[in-house]
N, C-alpha and C positions, 0 to 999 in steps of 0.2 A: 419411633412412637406411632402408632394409628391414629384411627379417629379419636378424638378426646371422648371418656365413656361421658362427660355430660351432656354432650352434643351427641351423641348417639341416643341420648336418650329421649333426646326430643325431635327424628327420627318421622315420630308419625305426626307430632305436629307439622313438621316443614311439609310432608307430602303435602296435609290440612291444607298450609296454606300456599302451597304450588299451586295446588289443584284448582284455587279457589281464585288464583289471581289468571292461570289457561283460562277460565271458562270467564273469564271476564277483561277481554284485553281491548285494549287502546293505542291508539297512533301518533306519532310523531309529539308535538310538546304537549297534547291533552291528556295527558296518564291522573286527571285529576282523583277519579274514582282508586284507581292504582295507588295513587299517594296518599290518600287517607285512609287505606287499608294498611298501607308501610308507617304510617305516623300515629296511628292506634295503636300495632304492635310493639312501636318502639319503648311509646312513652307505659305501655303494659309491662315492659322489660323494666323500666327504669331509669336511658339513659336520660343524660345530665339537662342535652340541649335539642328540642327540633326546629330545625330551619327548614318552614314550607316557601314555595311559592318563586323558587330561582327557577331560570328557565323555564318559566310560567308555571310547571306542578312540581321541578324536579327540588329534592330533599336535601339537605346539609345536617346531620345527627352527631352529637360530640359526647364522647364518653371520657370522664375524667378518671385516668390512672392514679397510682400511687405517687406522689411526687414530681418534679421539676422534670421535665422531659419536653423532646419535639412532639409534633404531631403528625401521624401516621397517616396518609388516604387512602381510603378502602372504595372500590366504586364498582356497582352493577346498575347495570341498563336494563329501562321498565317496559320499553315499547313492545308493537308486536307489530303485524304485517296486513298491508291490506289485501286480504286473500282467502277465500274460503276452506275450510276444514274438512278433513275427506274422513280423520280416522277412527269415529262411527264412537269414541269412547263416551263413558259416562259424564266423565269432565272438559270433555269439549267445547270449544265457545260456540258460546249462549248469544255472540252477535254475528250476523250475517256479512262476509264481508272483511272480515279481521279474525285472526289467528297470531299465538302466540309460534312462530312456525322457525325460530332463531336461539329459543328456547332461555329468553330473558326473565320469563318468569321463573324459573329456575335460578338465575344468579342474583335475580332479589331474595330469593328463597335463601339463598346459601350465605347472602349476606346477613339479612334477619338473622339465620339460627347462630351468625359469628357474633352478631351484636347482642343476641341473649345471654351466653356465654360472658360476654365481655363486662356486661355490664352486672353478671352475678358476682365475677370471680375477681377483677380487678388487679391483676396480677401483672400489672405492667406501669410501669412511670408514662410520663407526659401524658398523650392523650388519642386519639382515636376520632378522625372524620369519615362520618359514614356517608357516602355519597352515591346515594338515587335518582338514577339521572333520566330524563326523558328521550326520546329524537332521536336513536343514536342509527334508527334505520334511514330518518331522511332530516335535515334539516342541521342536522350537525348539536346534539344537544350539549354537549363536551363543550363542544367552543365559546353557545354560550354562556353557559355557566361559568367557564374560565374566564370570558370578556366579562361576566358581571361580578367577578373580585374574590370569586370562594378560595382561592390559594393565599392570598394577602391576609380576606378576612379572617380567614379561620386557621393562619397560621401551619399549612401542610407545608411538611418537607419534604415529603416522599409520595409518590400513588402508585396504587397494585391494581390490577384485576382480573379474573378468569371468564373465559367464555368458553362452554361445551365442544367436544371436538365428535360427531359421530364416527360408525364405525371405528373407534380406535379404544384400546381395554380400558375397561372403565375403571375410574378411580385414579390412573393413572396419567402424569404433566407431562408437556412438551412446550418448551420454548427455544430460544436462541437471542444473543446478545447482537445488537445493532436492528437493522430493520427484519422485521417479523409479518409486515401487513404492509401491501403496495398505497398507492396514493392514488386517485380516482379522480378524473375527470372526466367530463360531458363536452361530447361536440353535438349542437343541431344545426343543421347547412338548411335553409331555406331557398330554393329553385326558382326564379319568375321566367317562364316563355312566353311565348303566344299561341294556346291554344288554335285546336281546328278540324276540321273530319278528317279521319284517319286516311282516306283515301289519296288524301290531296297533304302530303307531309310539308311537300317545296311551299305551300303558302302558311307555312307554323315556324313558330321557334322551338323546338322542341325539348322538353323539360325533363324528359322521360330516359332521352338516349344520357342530357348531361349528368345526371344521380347517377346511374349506370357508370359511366367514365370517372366521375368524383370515388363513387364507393372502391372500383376497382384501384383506381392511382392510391387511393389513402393505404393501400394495401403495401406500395411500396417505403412509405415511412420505416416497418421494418425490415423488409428485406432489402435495404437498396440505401437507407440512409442511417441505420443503426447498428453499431458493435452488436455481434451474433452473440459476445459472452456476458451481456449486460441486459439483465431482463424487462423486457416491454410486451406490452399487449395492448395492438389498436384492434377494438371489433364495431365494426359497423354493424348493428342492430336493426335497424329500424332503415324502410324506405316506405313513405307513403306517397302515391298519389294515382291519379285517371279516377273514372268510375265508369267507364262504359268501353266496350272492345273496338267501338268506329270513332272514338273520341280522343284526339290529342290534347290532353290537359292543361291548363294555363301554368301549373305550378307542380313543384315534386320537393319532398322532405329527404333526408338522410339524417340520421343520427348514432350513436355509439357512446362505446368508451372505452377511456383509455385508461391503463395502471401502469405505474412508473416507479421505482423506488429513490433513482437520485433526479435532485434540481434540475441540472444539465440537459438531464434525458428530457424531462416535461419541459421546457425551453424550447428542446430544438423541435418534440410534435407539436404545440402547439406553432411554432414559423412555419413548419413545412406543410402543416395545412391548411396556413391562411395561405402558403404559396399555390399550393395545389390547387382549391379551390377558385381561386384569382386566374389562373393558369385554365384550368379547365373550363370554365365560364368563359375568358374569348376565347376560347377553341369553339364553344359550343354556340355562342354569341349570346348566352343565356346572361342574367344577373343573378348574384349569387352572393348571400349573407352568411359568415360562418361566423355563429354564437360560441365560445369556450370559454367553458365554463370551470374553471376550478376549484373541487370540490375537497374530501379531505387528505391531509398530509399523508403520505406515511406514517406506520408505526412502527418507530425506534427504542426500543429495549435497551437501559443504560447498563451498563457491564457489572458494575457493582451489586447493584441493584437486583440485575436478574442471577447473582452470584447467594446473594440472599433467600431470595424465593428458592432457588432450587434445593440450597442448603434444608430449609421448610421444609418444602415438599418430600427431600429425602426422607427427611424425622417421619412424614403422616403417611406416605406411598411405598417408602422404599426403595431404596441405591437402584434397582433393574425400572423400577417404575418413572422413571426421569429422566427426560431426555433432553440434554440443551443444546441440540444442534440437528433442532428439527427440520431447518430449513424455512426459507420463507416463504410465504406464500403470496398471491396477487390479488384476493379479497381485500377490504378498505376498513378501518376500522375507528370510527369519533376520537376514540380515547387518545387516537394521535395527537389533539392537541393538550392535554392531560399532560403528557410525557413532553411537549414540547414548554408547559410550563414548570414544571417539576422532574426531578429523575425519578424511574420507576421504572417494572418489569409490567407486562402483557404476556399471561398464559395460558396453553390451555388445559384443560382435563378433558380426558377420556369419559366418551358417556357410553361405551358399548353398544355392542350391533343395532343400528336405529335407522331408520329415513334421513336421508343429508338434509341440513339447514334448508329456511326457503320452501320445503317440500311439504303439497299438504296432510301426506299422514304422520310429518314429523310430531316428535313428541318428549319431552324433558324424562330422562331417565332420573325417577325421585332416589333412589340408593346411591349416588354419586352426594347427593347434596351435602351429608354430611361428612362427607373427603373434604371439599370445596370449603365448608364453614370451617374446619379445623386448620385447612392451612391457610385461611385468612385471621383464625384466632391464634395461631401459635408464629405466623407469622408477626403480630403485633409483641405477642408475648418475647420472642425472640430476638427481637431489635431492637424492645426499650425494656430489658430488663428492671427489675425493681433492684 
C-alpha cells in the first residue's frame, strides 16, 4: 500500500504548514508560538483532547478510536537550532539566530497530516496520543515530559517516531532492533595555574602545557583502555584559554563528548577521566575540576515493536524500501527515554539528496511528508484494528 490517497491529498497543506512553522522556529522548551500553531490545527481537525503546556509548551492530543483498545504513542519534536540560515529560500527563518536546520518542523508536519487523517477516518480501536514535544535538541524534552506522567496519564502502551535521514532515497525506512542512537555525555575540565610572562615560564604553574597533556591522555581512554570491537567516541572539542603571545594564563578549559551505547562502557570513561585528569594535574602541579555530565540515554529499539513499524513501513514504502539492520549510529537522541518508559521503535525516512542535519542550508524535504503521515496513520490503523 502507498501513501494513503487522503493524506496525499492534503499534500499542499502540510508543505502550508512546514513552511510556516521553518520560517518561524523556536529553542529548546519555548516552542510556545510552535504550539499554538499545532493546537489550532488539531483541534480544526477535531480531535477529542488537547493537552497544552507539559514540558512548559510541549502537546499531549488524544484521538478516540472505535472501541476498547490500548493507547498508541505517536511523537515528533518541535524545536529548532540556535544557528543562522544560509539557504537564501522564500520560507526561511524569519528570526536571526535560530533555524529549523534537524528538520523538526517537518516531523510535526507529518504528525499533523497523521492526526488529520486519524481523526477523519477513525478506523481503529482504543486510542491514539499525539505527542509534541519540545527540547529535544538541548535540555532533554523527552524526559521531561515522561518525569511529568504522560505515559501513566494518558495511558500509552507503546511509542513510535521518525526523524529525516538526508542523502538517503527518499520515502524510504531504516532502522534496527536494540540500540539505534549512542548515549551522549559532556566532560568540561577546568585548569587553575599561576599565570606569568611568557619569558620567565620556571616562575608559573603553567595551565597551558596541562590541557595540552589532559586533552592528549583522554585520547588513550580508547585506544589503551577500551575493547576495539565495542563502539566509543571520546572528542575533545573545545580548549580555551591565554589571550596574549607573552602571557602565561592563570587558567585553561578542555571540554568534549563522549557517545557510548552500553552502561559499562560510560562507567569506566567516566573513572578513567577522573583518573586521568587527577593524574595529569600532579604531573603538572596544576588543580584540576572534571564536571561529567551525563546527558541522554541511548536509543533502544524494542524488537517487537520495530518488527511492527517495519511490517508498516513495508505496506506504504515497499519490501526493497526497508531496511532493519541499518546499523547504529553515535548521534544522541531524547526519545531515549520515551523507549526507556514504554516499548517502541525509532526510525528513519529517507529525505533525499539534501545538506546533512545541523547544516545551515539544510532544509525538510516537504514530498517525504506524506510517506511519514501514512506510516504513522496506518501504523495505528494496523496495530489496533477495529
Amino acid at each position: 500500500m502507498p501513501v494513503i490517497n487522503r493524506i496525499a491529498d492534503y499534500a499542499a497543506d502540510m508543505k502550508t504548514w512546514r513552511r510556516w512553522l521553518h520560517a518561524h522556529p523556536e529553542l529548546k522548551l519555548d516552542c510556545h508560538e510552535t504550539a499554538a500553531f499545532v493546537a489550532a490545527r488539531l483541534r480544526e481537525f477535531g480531535v477529542d483532547e488537547v493537552h497544552e503546556g507539559i514540558a512548559t509548551s510541549g502537546i499531549v492530543a488524544i484521538i478516540e478510536g472505535q472501541g476498547e483498545g490500548p493507547t498508541i504513542g505517536l511523537r515528533a519534536d518541535m524545536d529548532a537550532l540556535p544557528m543562522d540560515e544560509t539557504t537564501g529560500l522564500e520560507h526561511a527563518s524569519t528570526v536571526p539566530g535560530r533555524m529549523h536546520a534537524c528538520g523538526h518542523d517537518g516531523h510535526t508536519t507529518m504528525l499533523l497530516g497523521a492526526a488529520r487523517y486519524l481523526a477523519e477516518t477513525r478506523r481503529f480501536s482504543g486510542r491514539v496520543a499525539l505527542i509534541f514535544q519540545p527540547a529535544e535538541e538541548d535540555m532533554g524534552g523527552a524526559r521531561i515530559m515522561v518525569e511529568e506522567g504522560i505515559m501513566d496519564r494518558f495511558g500509552i502502551s507503546e511509542v513510535y517516531a521518525l526523524h529525516n535521514g538526508p542523502d538517503r532515497d527518499p520515502g524510504a525506512f531504516f532502522t534496527q532492533t536494540g540500540p539505534i542512537m549512542a548515549a551522549v555525555d559532556t566532560f568540561r575540565i577546568q585548569i587553575k595555574g599561576k599565570g606569568g610572562h611568557g619569558a620567565y615560564p620556571h616562575d608559573t604553574v603553567d595551565p597551558v602545557v596541562a590541557a595540552v597533556g589532559i586533552a592528549q591522555t583522554i585520547q588513550t581512554i580508547v585506544s589503551r583502555n577500551h575493547d576495539a570491537r565495542r563502539d566509543l567516541v571520546v572528542s575533545v572539542t573545545q580548549i580555551h584559554t591565554g589571550s596574549a603571545d607573552n602571557v602565561i594564563p592563570d587558567t585553561a578549559f578542555v571540554g568534549g563528548t563522549v557517545r557510548t551505547f552500553e552502561p559499562e562502557v560510560r562507567d569506566m570513561v567516566e573513572r578513567r577521566m577522573a583518573e586521568i585528569v587527577a593524574g595529569q594535574a600532579a604531573s603538572y602541579g596544576v588543580e584540576a575540576v572534571l564536571d561529567y555530565d551525563r546527558g541522554y540515554p541511548a536509543t533502544v529499539n524494542h524488537p517487537a515493536q520495530v518488527e511492527k513499524a517495519a511490517r508498516v513501513a513495508r505496506e506504504v514504502a515497499g519490501e526493497a524500501n526497508v531496511t532493519t539492520e541499518q546499523g547504529r549510529e553515535m548521534g544522541a537522541e531524547d526519545f531515549s527515554y520515551m523507549l526507556e518508559a514504554r516499548p517502541g521503535a525509532y526510525l528513519f525516512i529517507g529525505q533525499g539528496e539534501s545538506a546533512g542535519l545541523h547544516h545551515p542550508d539544510y532544509d525538510f524535504n516537504d514530498d517525504i511528508a506524506p510517506v511519514g503521515a501514512s506510516f504513522f496513520a496506518r501504523l495505528v490503523e494496523t496495530n489496533q484494528p477495529l
